[in-house]
KOLGUDREN-312136 format. One record per residue (C-alpha): residue number from 1; residue in one letter; y, x, z. Coordinates in nm, 3 decimals. Layout:
% residues N
num / residuo / yy / xx / zz
NUM / A / Y / X / Z .
...
END
This chain:
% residues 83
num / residuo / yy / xx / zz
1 / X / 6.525 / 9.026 / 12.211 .
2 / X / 6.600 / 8.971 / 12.585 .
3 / X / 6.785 / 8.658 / 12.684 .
4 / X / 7.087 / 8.858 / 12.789 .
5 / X / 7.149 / 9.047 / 12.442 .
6 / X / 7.477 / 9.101 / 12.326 .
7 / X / 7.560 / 9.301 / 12.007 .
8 / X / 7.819 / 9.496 / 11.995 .
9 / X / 8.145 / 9.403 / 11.940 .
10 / X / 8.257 / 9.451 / 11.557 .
11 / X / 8.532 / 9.702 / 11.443 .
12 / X / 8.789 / 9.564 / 11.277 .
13 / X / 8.810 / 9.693 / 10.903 .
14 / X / 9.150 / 9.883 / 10.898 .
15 / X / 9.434 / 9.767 / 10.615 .
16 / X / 9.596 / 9.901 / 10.363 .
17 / X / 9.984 / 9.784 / 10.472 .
18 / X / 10.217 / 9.687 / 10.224 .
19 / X / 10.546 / 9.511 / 10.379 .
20 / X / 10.725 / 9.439 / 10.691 .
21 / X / 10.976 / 9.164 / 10.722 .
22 / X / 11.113 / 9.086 / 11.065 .
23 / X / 11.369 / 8.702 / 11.119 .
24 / X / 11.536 / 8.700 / 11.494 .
25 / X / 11.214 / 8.815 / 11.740 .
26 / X / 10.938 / 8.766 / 11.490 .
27 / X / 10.743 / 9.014 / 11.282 .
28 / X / 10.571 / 8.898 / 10.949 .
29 / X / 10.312 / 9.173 / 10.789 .
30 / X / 10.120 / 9.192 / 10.521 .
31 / X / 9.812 / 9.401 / 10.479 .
32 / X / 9.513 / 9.420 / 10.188 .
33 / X / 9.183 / 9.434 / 10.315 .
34 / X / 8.860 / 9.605 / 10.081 .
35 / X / 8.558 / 9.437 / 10.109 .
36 / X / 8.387 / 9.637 / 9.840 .
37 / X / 8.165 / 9.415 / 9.610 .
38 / X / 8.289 / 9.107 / 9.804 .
39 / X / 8.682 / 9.181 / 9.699 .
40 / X / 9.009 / 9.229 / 9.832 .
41 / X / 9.148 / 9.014 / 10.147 .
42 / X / 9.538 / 8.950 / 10.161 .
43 / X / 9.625 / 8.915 / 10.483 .
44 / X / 9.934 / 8.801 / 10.657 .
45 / X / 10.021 / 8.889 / 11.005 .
46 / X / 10.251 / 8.698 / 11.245 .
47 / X / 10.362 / 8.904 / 11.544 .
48 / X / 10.019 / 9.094 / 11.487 .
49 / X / 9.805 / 8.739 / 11.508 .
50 / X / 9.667 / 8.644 / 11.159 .
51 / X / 9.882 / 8.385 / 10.974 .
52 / X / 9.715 / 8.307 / 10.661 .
53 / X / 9.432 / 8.534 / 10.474 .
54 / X / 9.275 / 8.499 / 10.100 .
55 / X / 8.993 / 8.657 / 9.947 .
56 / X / 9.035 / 8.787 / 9.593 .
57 / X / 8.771 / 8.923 / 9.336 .
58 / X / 9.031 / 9.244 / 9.246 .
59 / X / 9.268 / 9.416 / 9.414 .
60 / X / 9.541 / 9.344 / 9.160 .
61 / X / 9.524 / 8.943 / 9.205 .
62 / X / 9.508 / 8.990 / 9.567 .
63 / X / 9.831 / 9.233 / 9.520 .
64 / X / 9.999 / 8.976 / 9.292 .
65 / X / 9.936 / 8.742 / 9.593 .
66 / X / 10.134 / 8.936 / 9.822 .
67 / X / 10.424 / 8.969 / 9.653 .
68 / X / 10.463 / 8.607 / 9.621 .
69 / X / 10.482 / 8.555 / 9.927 .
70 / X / 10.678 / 8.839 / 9.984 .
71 / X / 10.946 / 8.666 / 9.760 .
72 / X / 10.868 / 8.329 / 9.935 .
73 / X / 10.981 / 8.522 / 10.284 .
74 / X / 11.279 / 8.632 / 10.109 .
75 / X / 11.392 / 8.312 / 9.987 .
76 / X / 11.355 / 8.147 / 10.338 .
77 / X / 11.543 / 8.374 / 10.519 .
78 / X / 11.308 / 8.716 / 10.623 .
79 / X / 11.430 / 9.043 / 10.604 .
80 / X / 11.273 / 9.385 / 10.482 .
81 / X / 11.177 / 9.590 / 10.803 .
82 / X / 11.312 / 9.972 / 10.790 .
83 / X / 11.020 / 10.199 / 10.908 .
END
């Protein structure tokens, strides 16, 4: 390998979106992520930056996952983006 090798950049894996909540400028979203044998990622997205992520061995945990904190959002305020 020369001294100057770089790889090439890696391709984000693209997410399965689930919810949109927006609070004055901001926009919160939440995403699930497959990793096939390595599980499901929830991911939460503030203004498109990552916010908080969590690896889960099924898709239905990390699904259960999401909604919590989709009610959390609720309860503090956030409101359900129209699309």
């Amino acid at each position: 390998m020369l001294w100057n090798y770089q790889p090439p950049p890696i391709k984000p894996r693209d997410g399965e979106p689930l919810w949109t909540m927006t609070k004055g400028a901001k926009t919160l979203t939440c995403e699930l992520r497959y990793h096939g044998e390595y599980g499901v990622e929830t991911l939460v997205l503030l203004d498109g930056e990552l916010y908080v992520g969590r690896r889960f061995p099924t898709s239905a945990l990390a699904l259960d996952e999401a909604m919590v904190i989709y009610a959390q959002c609720v309860a503090h305020g956030w409101l359900t983006a129209v699309t």
